[in-house]
C-alpha positions as CSV (number, residue, x, y, z in Angstrom):
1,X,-175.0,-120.0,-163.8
2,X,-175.2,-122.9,-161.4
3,X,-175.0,-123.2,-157.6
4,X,-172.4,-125.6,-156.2
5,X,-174.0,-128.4,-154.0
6,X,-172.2,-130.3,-151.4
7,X,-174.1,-132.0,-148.6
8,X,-171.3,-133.4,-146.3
9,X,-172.0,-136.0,-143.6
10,X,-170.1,-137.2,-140.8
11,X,-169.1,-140.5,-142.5
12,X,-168.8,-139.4,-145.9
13,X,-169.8,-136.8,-149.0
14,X,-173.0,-137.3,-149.9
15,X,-173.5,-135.2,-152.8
16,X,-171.1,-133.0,-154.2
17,X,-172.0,-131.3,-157.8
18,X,-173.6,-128.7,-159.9
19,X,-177.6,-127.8,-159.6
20,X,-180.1,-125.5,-160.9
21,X,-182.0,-125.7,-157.7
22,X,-181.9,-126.9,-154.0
23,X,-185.1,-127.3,-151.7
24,X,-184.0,-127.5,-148.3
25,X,-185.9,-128.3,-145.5
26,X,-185.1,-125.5,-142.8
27,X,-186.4,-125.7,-139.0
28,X,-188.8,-123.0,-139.8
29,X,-190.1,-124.9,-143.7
30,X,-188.6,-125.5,-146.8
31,X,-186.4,-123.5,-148.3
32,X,-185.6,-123.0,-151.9
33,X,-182.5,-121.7,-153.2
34,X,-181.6,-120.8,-156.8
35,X,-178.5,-118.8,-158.0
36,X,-178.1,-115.2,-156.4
37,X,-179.6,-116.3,-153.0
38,X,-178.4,-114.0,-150.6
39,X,-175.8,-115.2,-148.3
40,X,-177.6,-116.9,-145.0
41,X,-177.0,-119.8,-142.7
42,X,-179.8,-122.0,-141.7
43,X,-180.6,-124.9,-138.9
44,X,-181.8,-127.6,-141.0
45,X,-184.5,-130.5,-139.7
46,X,-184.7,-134.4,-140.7
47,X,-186.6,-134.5,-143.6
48,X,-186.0,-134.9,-147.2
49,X,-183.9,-132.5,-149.8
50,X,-184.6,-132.1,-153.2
51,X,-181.8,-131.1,-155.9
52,X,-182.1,-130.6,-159.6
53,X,-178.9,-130.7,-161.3
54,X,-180.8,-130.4,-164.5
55,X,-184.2,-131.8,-166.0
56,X,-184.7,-134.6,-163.3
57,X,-185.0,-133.8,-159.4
58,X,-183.2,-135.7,-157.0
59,X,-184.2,-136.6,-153.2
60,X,-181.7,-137.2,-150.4
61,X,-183.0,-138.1,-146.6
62,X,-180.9,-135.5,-144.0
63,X,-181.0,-135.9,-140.4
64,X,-180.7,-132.3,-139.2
65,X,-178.0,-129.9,-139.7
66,X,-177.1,-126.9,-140.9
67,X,-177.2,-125.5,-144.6
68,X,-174.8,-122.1,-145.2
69,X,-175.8,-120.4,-148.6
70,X,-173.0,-118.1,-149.9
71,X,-171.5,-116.7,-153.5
72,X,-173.9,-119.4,-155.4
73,X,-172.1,-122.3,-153.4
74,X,-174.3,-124.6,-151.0
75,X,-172.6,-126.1,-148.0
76,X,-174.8,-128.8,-146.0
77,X,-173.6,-130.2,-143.0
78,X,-175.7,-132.5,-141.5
79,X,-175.4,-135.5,-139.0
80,X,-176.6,-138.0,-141.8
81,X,-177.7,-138.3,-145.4
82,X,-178.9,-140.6,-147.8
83,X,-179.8,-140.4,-151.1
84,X,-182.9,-141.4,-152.4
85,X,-182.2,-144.2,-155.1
86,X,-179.9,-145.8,-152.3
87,X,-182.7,-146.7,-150.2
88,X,-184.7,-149.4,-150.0
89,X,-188.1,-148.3,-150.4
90,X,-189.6,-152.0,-149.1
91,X,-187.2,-151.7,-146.1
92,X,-188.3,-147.4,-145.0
93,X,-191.5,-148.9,-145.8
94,X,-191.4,-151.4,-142.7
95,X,-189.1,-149.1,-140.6
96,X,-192.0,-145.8,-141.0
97,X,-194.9,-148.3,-140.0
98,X,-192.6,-149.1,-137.0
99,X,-191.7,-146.3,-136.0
100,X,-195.6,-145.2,-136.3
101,X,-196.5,-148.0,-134.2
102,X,-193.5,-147.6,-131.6
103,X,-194.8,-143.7,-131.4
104,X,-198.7,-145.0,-130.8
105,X,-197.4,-147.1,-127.9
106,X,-195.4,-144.2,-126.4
107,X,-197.5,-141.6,-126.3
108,X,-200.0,-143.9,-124.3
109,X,-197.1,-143.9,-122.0
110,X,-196.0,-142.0,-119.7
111,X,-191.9,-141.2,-120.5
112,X,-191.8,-138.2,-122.4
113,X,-188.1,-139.1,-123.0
114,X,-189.5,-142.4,-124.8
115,X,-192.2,-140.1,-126.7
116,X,-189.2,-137.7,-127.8
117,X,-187.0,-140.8,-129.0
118,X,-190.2,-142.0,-130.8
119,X,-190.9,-138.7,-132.5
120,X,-187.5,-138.4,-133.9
121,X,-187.2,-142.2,-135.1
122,X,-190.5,-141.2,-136.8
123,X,-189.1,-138.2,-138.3
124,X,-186.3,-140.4,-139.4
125,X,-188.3,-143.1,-141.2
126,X,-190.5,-140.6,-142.7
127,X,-187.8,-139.0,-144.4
128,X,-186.1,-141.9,-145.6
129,X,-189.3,-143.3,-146.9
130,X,-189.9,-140.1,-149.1
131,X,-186.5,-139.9,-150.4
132,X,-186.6,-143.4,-151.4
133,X,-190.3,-142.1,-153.7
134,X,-192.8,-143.0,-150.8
135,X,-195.5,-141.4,-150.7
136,X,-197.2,-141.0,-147.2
């Protein structure tokens, strides 16, 4: 038995297939799911998912959202997704060591709504970075 995938964006579907197994990563840590979970819904942070629709794992970048687990089907609504192998890996690269650089220069500052914009933009590039097979 398999568990139904969809992770739905507001633009468009980003995955929607079969898997083994789904790591999610929840507000309160990742979060694996194989068939017979019990029904739950869960706040989801920006970071990177992981799905194995068979041998191979797959990684997709989500920007927060939710994740509802029910009757071995996966809904994930989030407010953006990427998948992995559709990022530039040079290009998160460059963006992560900006957004590392732009949080430095922040947090010497004193706007904590420019530290919380930098802390998210980092939490953004960091996941795209990973998905695309960074490793930081």
């Amino acid at each position: 038995m398999t568990l139904t995938v969809r992770v739905v964006a507001p633009d468009k579907t980003v995955w929607d297939s079969n898997a083994e197994e789904v790591i999610l990563p929840s507000t309160t840590g990742q979060l694996g799911i194989l068939t017979g979970h019990a029904p739950m819904l869960t706040a989801l942070d920006t970071g990177v998912m992981r799905v194995r629709p068979g041998k191979d794992w797959i990684s997709i970048a989500l920007m927060g959202g939710f994740a509802e687990i029910e009757e071995n089907e996966v809904t994930i609504l989030v407010n953006g997704a990427e998948k992995g192998d559709a990022i530039d890996k040079e290009a998160a690269r460059t963006d992560y060591t900006e957004a590392e650089a732009r949080l430095g220069r922040a947090e010497s500052g004193d706007s904590l709504q420019e530290k919380i914009q930098a802390k998210q933009a980092l939490k953004r590039a960091r996941a795209r970075f990973q998905a695309a097979g960074g490793a930081i």
